[in-house]
Residue frames as qw, qx, qy, qz and C-alpha x, y, z in Angstrom:
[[0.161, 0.380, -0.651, 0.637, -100.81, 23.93, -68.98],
 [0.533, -0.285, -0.787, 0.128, -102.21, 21.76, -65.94],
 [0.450, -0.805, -0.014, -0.386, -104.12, 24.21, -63.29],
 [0.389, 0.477, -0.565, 0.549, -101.66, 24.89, -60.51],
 [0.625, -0.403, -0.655, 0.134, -101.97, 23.70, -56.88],
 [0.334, -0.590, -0.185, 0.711, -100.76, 26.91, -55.46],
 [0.344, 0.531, 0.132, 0.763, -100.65, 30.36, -57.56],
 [0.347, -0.529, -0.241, 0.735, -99.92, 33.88, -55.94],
 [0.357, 0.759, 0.282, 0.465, -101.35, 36.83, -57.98],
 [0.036, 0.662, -0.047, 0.747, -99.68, 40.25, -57.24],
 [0.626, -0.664, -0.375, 0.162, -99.45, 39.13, -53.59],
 [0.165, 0.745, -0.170, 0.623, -97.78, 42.17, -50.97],
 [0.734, -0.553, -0.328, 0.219, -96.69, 41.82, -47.52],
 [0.218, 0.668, -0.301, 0.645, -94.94, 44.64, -46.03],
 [0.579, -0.646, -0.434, 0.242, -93.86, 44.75, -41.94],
 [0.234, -0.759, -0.128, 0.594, -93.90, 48.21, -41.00],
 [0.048, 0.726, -0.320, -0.607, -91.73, 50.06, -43.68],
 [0.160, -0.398, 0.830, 0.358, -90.00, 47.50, -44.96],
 [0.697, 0.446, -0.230, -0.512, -91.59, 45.67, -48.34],
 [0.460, -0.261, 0.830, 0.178, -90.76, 42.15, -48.19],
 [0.328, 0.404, 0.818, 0.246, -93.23, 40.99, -51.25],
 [0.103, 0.544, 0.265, -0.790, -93.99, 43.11, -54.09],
 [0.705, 0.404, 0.004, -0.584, -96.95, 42.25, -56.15],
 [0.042, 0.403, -0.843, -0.354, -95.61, 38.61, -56.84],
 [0.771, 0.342, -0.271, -0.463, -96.64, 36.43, -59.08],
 [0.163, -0.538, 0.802, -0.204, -96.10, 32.65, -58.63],
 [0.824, -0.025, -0.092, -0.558, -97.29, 29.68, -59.43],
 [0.189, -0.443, 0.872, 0.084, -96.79, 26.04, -58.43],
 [0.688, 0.064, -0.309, -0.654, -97.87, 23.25, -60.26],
 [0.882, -0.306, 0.304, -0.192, -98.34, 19.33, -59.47],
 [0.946, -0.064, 0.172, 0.266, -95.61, 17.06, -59.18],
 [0.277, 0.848, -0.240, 0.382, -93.09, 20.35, -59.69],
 [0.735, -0.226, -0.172, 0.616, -89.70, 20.80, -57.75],
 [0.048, 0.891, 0.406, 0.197, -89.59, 24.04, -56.87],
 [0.570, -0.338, -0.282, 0.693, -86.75, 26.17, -55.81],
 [0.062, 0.946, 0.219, 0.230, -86.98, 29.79, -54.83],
 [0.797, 0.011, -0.143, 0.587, -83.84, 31.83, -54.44],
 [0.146, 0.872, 0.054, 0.465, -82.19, 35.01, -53.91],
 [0.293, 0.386, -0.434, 0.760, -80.39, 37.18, -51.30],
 [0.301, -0.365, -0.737, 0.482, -80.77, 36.81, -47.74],
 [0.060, 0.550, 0.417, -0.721, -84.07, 39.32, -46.87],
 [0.264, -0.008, -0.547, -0.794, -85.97, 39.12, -50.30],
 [0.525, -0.030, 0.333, -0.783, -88.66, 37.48, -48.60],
 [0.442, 0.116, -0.864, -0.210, -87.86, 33.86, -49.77],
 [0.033, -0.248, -0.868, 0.430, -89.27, 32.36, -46.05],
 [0.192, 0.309, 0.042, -0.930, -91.79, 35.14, -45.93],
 [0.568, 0.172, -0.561, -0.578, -93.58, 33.92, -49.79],
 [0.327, -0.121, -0.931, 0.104, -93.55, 30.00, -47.79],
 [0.039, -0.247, -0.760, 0.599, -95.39, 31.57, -45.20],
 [0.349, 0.366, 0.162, -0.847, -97.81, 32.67, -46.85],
 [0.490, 0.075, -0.736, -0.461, -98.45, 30.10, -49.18],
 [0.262, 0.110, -0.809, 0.514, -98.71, 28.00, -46.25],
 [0.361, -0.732, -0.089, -0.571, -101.63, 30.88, -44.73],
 [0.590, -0.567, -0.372, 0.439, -99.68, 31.40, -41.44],
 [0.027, 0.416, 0.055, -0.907, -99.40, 34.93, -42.93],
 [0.508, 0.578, 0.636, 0.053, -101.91, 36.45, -44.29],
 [0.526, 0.361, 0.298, 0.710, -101.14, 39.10, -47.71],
 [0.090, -0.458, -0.434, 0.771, -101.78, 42.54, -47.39],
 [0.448, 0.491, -0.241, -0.707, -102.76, 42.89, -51.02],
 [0.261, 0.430, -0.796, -0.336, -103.18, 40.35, -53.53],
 [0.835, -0.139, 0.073, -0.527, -104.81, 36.92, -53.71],
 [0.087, -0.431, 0.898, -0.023, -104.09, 33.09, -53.10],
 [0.886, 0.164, -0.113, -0.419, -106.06, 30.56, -55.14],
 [0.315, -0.253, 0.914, 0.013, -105.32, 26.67, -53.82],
 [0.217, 0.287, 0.903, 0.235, -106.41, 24.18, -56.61],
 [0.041, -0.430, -0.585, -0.687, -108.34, 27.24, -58.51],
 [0.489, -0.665, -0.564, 0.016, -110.07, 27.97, -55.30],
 [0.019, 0.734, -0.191, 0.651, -109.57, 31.55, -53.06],
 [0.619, -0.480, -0.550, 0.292, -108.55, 31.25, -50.07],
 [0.160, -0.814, 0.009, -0.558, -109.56, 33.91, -47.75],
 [0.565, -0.681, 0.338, -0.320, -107.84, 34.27, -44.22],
 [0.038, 0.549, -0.834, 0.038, -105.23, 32.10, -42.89],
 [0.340, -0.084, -0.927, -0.135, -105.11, 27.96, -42.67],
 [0.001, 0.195, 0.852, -0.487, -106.96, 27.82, -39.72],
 [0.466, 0.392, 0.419, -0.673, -109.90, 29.15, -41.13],
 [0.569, 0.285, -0.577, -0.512, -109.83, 27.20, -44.42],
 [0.745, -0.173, 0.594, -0.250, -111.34, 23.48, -44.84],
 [0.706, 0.496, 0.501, 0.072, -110.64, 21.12, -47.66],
 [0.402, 0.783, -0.044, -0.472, -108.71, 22.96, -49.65],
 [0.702, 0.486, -0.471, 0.220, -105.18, 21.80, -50.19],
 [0.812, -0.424, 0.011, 0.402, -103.09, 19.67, -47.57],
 [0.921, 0.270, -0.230, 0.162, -100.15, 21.60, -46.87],
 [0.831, -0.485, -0.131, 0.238, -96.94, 21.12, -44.85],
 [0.161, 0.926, -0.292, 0.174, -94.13, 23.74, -43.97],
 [0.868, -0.041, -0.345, 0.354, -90.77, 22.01, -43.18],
 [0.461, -0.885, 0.025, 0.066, -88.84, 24.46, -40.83],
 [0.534, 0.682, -0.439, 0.237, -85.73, 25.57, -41.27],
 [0.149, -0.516, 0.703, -0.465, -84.57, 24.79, -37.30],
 [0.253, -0.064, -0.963, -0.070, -86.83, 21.28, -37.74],
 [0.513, -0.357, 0.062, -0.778, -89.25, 22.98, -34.97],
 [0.470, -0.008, -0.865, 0.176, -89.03, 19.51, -32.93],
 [0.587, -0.764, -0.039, -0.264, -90.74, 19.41, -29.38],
 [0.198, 0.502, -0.738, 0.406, -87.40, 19.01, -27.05],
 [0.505, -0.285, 0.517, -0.629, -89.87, 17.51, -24.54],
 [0.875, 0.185, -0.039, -0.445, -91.25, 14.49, -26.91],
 [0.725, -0.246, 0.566, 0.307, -89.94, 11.64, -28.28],
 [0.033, 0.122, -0.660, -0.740, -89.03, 11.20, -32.14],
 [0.005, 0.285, 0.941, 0.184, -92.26, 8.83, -32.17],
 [0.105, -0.601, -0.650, 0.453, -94.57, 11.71, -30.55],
 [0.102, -0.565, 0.226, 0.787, -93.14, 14.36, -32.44],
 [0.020, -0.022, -0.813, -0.581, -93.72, 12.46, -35.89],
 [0.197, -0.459, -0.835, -0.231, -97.43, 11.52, -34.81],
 [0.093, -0.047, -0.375, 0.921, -97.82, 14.85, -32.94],
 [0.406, 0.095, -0.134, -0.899, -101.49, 15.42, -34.96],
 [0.657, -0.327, -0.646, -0.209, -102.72, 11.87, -34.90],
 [0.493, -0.274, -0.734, 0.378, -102.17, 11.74, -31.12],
 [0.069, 0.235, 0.316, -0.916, -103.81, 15.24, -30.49],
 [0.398, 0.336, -0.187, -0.833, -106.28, 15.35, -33.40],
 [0.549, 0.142, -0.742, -0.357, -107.35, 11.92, -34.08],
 [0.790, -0.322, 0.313, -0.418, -109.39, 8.80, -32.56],
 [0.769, 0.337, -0.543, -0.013, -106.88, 6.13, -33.82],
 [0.903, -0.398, -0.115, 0.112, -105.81, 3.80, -31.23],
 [0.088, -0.816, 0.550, 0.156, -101.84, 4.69, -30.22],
 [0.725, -0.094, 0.656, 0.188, -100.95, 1.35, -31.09],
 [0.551, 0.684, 0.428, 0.213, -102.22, 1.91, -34.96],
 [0.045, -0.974, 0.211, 0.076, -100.48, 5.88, -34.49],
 [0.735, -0.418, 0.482, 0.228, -96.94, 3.45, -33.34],
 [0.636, 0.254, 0.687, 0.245, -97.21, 1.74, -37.09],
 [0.372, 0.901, 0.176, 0.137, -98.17, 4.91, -39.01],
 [0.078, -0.972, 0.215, -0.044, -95.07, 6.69, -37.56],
 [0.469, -0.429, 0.702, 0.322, -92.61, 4.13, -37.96],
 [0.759, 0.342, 0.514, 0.207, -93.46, 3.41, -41.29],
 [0.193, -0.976, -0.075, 0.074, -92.59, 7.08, -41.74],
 [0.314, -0.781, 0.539, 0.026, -89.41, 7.10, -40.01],
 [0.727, 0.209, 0.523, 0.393, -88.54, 3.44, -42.43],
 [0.275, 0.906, 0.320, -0.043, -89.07, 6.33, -44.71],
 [0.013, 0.962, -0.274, 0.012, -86.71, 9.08, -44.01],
 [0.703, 0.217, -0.596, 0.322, -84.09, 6.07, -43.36],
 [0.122, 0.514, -0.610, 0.590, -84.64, 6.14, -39.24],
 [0.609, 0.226, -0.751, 0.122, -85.63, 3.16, -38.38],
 [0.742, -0.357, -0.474, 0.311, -86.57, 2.04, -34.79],
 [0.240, 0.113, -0.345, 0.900, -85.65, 5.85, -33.34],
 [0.272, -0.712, -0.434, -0.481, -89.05, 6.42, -31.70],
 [0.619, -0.689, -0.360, 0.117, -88.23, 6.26, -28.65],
 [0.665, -0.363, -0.376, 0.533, -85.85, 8.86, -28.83],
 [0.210, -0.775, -0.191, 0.565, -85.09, 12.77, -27.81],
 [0.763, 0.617, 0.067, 0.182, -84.22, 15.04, -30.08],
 [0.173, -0.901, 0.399, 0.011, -81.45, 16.14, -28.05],
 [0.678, -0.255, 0.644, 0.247, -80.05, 12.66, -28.63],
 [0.727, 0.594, 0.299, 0.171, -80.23, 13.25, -32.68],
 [0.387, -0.243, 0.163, 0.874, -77.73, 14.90, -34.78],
 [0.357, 0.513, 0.269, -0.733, -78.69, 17.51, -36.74],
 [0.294, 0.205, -0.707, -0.610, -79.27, 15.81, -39.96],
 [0.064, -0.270, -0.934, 0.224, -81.53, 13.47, -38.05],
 [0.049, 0.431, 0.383, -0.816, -83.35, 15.89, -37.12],
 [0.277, 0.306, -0.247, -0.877, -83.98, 17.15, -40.36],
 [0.282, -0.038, -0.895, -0.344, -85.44, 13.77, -41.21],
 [0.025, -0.404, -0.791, 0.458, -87.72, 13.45, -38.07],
 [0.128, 0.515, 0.190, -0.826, -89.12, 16.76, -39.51],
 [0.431, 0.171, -0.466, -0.753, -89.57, 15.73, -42.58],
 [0.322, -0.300, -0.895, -0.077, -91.61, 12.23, -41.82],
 [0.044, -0.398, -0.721, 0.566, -93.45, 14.52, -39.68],
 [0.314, 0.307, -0.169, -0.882, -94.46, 16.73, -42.53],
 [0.483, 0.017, -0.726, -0.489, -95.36, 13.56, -45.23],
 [0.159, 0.090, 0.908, -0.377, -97.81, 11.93, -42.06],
 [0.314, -0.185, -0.626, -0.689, -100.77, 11.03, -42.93],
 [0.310, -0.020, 0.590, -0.745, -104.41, 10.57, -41.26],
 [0.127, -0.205, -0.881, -0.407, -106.57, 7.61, -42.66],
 [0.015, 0.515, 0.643, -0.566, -108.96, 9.09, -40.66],
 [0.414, 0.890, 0.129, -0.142, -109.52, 12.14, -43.67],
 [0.568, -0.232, 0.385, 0.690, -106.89, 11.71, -46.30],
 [0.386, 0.865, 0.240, 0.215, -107.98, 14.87, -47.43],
 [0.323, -0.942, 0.086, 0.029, -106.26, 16.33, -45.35],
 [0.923, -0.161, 0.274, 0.219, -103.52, 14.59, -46.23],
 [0.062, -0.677, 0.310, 0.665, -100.12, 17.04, -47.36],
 [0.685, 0.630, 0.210, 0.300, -100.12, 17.42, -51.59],
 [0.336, 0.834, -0.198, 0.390, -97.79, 20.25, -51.30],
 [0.701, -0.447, -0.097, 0.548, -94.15, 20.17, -48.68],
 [0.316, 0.908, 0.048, 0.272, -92.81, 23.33, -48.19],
 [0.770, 0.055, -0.169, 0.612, -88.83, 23.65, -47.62],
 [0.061, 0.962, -0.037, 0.263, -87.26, 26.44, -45.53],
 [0.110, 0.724, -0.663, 0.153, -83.54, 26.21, -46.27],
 [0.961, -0.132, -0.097, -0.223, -83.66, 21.96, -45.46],
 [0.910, -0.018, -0.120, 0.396, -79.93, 22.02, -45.34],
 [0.054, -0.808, 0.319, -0.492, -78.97, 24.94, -43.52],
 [0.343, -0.637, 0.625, -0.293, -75.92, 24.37, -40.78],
 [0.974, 0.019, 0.226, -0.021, -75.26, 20.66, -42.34],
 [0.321, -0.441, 0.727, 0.417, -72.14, 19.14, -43.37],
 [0.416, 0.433, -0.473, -0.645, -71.93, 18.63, -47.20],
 [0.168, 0.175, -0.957, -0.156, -72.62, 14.90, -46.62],
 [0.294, 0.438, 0.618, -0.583, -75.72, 15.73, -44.54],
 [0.627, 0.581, 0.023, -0.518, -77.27, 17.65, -47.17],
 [0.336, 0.275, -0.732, -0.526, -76.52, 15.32, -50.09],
 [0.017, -0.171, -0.978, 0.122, -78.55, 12.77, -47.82],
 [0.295, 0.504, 0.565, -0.584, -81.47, 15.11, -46.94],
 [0.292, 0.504, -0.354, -0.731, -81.23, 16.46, -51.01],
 [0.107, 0.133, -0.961, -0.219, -81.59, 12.90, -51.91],
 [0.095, 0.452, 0.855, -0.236, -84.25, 11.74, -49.39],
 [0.386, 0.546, 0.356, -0.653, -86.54, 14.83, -51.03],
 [0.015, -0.423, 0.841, 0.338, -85.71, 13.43, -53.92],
 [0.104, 0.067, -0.979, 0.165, -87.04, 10.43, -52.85],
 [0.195, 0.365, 0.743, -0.526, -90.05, 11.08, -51.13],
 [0.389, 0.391, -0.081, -0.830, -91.26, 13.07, -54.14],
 [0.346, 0.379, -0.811, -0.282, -91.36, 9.75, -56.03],
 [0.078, -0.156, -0.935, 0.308, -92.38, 7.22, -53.17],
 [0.431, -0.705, -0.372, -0.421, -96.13, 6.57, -52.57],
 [0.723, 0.100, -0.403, 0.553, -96.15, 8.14, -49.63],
 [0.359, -0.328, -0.022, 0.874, -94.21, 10.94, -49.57],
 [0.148, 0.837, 0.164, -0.501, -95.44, 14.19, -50.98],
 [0.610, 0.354, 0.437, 0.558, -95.02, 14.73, -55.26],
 [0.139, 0.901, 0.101, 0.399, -94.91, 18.77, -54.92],
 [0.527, -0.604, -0.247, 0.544, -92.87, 20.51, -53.13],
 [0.331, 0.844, -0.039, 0.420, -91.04, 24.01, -53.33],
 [0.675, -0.432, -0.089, 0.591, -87.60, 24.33, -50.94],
 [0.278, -0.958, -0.070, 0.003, -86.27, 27.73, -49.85],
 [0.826, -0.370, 0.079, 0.418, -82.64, 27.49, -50.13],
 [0.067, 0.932, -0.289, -0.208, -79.34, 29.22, -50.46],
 [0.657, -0.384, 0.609, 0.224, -77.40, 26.18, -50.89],
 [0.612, 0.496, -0.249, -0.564, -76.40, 25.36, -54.34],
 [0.155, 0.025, 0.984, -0.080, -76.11, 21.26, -53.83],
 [0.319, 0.519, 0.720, -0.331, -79.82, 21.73, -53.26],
 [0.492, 0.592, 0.120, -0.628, -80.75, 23.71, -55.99],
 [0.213, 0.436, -0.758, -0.437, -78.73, 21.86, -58.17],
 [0.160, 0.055, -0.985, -0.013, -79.97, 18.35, -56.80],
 [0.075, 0.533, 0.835, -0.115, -83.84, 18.55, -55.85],
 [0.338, 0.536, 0.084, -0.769, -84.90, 21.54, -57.91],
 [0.599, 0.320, 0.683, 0.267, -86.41, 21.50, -61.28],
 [0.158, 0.776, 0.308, 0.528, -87.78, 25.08, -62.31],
 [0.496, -0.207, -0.363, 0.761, -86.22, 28.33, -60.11],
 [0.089, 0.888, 0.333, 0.303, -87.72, 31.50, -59.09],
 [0.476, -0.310, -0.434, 0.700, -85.41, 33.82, -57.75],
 [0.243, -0.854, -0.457, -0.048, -86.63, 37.04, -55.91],
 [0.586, -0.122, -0.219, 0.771, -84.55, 40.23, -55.28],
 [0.035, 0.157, 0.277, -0.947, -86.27, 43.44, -53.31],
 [0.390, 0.387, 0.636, -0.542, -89.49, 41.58, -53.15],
 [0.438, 0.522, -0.455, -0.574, -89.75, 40.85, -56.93],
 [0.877, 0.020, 0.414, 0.243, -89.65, 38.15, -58.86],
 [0.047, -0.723, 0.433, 0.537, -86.45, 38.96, -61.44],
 [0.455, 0.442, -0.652, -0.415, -86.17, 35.67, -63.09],
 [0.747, -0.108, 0.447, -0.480, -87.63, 32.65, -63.40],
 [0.438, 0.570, -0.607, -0.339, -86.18, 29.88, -65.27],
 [0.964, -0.019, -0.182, 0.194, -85.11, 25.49, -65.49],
 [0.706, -0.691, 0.061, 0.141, -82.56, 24.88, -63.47],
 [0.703, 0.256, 0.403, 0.527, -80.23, 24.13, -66.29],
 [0.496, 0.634, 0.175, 0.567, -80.73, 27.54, -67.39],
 [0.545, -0.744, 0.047, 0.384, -78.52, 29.04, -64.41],
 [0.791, -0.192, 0.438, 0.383, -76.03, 28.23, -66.63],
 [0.391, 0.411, 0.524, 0.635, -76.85, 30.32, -69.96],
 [0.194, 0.784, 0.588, 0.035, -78.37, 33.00, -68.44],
 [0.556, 0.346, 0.052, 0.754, -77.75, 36.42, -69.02],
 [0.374, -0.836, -0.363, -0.172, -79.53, 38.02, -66.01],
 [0.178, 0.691, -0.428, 0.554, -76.75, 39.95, -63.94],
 [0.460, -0.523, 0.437, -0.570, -78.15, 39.35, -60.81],
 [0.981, -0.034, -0.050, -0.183, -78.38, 35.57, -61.31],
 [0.804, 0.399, -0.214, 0.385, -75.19, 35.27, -62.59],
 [0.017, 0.658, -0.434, 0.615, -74.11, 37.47, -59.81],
 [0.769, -0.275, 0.403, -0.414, -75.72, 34.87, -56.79],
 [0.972, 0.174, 0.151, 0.046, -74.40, 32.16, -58.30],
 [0.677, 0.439, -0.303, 0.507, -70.72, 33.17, -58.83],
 [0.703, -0.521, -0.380, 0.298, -70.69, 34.73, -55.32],
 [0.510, 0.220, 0.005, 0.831, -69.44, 38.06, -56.52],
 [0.211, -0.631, -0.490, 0.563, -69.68, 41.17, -54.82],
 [0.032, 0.338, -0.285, -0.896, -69.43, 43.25, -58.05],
 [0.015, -0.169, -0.707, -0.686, -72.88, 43.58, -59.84],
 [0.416, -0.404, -0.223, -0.784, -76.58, 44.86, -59.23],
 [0.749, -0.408, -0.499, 0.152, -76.91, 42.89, -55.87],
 [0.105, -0.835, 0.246, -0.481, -76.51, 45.24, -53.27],
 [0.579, 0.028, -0.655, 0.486, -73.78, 43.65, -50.85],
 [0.523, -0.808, -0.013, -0.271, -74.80, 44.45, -46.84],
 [0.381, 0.478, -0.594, 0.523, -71.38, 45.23, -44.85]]
């Protein structure tokens, strides 16, 4: 087995009372399709953010590419590029698309803006949008959106392409889309995992089953800060876990506690 680009050992994260993550185990490897699942407050977002290190564990460790990483991103260098997609797209409302996309070359770089222009529309050719630098995102829809966000994760910086994302992390990418939206945005990650480019790891957050069906490969799903079961996607279908087979058939009768 190929050393993993992320793993989680026995990680814990509790706010106040409440246990969102207990003692999981997790691992992602390269060029994997990840999908992590469960009921709504198992601490699916929660695990991203912390892979991520914009939280940091309260127990447990987080080796990137075999390597510990202690304290949150900002105080790592070099380890592992990577990028959290947002579930609400996190846009500035004040930018343009083009500013928004190149938000870290044009704060964090000495590249000319002209050269920045070219990096971020090649990008946006990408996601399939074309010529939309110049505009708001109040003028997008929200599937746009979700694209602007994602060319703004897969940017790059020729300036240190270490830094450069190896891992995209999905939270819920087609939440509040019309089933034709998300077969476009399920596609384009798809896509990008494939395209030089774009970004050949990823793990996506999602309740949606389009998306788990259509840009997962291997599933973990998570229920009262566990992992329960961990399987190919394919084997949704055969398993005999209750609680899978209960989240997937949408029933309100089995070891899933239903909130009224």
């Amino acid at each position: 087995m190929a050393e993993p680009l992320i793993e989680l050992r026995d990680v814990s994260k509790a706010f106040g009372n409440n246990v969102v993550l207990d003692q999981v185990n997790l691992t992602i490897y390269r060029g994997e399709a990840l999908g992590i699942i469960g009921p709504s407050g198992t601490g699916k977002s929660t695990i991203l953010r912390v892979m991520a290190g914009l939280l940091e564990p309260d127990s447990g460790e987080i080796y990137l590419r075999g390597q510990l990483r202690r304290g949150l991103v900002e105080d790592s260098r070099g380890s592992l590029g990577i990028s959290l997609v947002f579930q609400n797209s996190a846009l500035f409302d004040s930018l343009t698309v083009d500013e928004n996309v190149g938000f870290l070359l044009y704060q964090h770089s000495h590249l000319p803006r002209h050269r920045i222009r070219q990096l971020v529309e090649d990008k946006l050719e990408m996601v399939g949008l074309p010529g939309t630098g110049h505009l708001y995102p109040a003028e997008l829809s929200g599937g746009m959106r979700k694209r602007v966000s994602l060319a703004r994760a897969i940017m790059e910086n020729p300036e240190n392409p270490a830094e450069n994302p190896e891992v995209l992390l999905y939270d819920e990418p087609t939440a509040g889309l019309d089933p034709i939206a998300s077969t476009i945005i399920e596609d384009l990650i798809r896509d990008l995992q494939h395209r030089q480019g774009g970004c050949g790891t990823y793990a996506i957050v999602t309740h949606q089953h389009s998306t788990i069906r259509r840009a997962t490969d291997r599933i973990v799903f998570l229920y009262q800060g566990k992992v329960k079961w961990q399987g190919q996607v394919e084997d949704v279908d055969t398993t005999d876990d209750p609680a899978v087979q209960q989240f997937f058939s949408g029933s309100v009768e089995g070891p899933i506690q239903v909130m009224s």
